[in-house]
N, C-alpha and C positions, 0 to 999 in steps of 0.2 A: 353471671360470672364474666369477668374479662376476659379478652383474649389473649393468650400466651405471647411473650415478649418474642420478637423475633433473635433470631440469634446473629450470633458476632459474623456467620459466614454468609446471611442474606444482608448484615448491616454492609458487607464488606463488598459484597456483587454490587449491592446498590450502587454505594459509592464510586466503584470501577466504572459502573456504566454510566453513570453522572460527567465523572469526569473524561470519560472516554467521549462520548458528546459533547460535550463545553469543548475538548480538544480539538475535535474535526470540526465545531461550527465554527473557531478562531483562525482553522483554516483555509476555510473557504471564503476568502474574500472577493471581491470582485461581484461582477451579477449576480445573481439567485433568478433572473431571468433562463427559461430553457430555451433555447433555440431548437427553431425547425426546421431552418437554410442557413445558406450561407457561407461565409469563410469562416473557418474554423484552424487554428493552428493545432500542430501536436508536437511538444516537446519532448523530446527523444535522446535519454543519457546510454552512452552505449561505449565499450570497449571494442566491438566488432563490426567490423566496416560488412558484414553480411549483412546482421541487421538494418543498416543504414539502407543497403541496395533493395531489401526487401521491401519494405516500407517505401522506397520511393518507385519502384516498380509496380507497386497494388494501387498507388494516389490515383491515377488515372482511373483505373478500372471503376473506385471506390468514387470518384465525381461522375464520373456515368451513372451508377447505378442509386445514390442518393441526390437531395437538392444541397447539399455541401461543396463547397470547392476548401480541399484538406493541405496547409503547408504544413512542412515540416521544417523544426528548430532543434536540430542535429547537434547535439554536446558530446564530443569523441573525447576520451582518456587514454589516455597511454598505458602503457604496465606498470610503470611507477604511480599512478593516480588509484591500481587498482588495489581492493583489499587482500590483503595477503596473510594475515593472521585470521584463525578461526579458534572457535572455541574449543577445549582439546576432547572434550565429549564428541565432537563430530568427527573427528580422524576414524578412517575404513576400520579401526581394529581394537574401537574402544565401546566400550558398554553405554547406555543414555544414564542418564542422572537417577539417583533416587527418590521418588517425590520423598517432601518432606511426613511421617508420621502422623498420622489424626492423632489428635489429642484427647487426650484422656480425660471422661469427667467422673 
């Protein structure tokens, strides 16, 4: 006897994680070497100059204690850069979504 068809909702995970993979290996460009010193930068998008401080206050401590020497490439936003519309499911005083129905066979 064959084995049962699989169905439309492992055709569809399949799918997802196919393409979920294809998506993140087109993003990672650059080396696929791992480093184990060295300089290392860290790019840092932030609207709050605390995080800024904090992260450049730990760089030290963080090149002591590994063989890394860590820069930081600091991209500040203003309030206008930042997002301001959310989706109205998340306002304090509204209910989450309904998933959608299983279907019926």
């Amino acid at each position: 006897m064959f084995p049962a068809s699989p169905t439309r909702r492992t055709l569809l995970r399949g799918a997802l994680g196919l393409g979920t993979a294809t998506a993140l290996t087109a993003c990672g460009g650059g080396s696929t070497t791992a480093r184990t010193s060295g300089d290392v930068t860290l790019s840092l998008w932030t609207h709050d100059p605390g995080y800024e401080d904090f992260f450049r206050k730990g760089t030290p401590e963080a090149d002591r204690l590994t063989d890394f020497r860590y820069h930081l490439d600091v991209t500040r936003a203003g309030p206008a850069e930042e997002c301001t519309r959310r989706p109205p499911w998340t306002a304090p005083d509204a209910s989450a979504p309904s998933p959608p129905s299983p279907s019926r066979r």
